[in-house]
C-alpha positions as CSV (number, residue, x, y, z in Angstrom):
1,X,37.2,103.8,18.7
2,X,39.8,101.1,19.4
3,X,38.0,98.1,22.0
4,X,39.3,95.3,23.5
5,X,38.0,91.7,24.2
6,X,38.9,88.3,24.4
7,X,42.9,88.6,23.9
8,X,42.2,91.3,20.6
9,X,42.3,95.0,19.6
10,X,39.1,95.8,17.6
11,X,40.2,98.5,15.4
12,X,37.3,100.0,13.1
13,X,37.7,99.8,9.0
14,X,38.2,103.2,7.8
15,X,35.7,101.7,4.8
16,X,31.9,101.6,5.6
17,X,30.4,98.3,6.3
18,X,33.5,96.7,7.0
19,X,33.8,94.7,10.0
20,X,36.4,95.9,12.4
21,X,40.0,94.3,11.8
22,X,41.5,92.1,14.8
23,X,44.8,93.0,16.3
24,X,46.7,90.9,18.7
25,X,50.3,90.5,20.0
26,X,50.8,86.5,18.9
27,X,53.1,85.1,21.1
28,X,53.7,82.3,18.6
29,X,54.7,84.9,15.8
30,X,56.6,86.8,18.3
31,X,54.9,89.9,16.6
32,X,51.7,91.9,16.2
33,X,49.2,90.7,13.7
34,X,46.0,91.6,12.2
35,X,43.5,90.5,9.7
36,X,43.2,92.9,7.4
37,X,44.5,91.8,3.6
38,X,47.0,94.4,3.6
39,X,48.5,92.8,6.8
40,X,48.4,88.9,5.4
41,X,48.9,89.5,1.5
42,X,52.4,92.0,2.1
43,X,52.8,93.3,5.8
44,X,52.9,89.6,7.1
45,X,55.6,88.9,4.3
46,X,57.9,92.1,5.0
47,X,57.8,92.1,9.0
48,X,56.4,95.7,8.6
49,X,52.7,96.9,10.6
50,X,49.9,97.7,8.5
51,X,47.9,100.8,9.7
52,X,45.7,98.7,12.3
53,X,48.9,97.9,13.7
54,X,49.9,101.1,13.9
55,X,46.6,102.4,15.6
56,X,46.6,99.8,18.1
57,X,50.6,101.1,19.2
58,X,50.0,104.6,18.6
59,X,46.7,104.1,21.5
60,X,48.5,102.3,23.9
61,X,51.6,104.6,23.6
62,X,49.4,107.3,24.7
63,X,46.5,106.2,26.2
64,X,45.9,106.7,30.3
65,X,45.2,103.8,32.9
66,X,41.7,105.1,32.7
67,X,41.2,104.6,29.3
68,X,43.1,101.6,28.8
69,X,40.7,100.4,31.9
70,X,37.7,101.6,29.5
71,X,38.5,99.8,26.9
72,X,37.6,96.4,28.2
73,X,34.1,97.6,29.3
């Protein structure tokens, strides 16, 4: 489940005891980032979104006032 706090999308690891990755829309960037190692060793280099990413559009693309209001509880 995708959560929200303090400016950041926590998006769970798909690997166990991973921490969830940290997605944000950086202003100075002008582009969505996250800190997964796929993201910073090639995605960061090729302008392209790394799965996080992709989560993080694909929920707010879809997702209903109600549970974009849910998401910051």
């Amino acid at each position: 489940m995708i959560t929200f706090s303090n400016g950041h999308f926590n998006v769970p690891s798909s690997r166990r005891r991973v921490a969830p990755y940290s997605v944000r829309c950086s202003g100075t960037m002008g582009r969505w980032v996250c800190n997964c190692p796929h993201w910073f060793y090639r995605c960061m280099k090729t302008g392209e979104d790394c799965k996080h990413i992709t989560q993080v559009k694909e929920f707010l693309d879809s997702a209903s006032m109600e549970e974009l209001e849910e998401i910051e509880k």
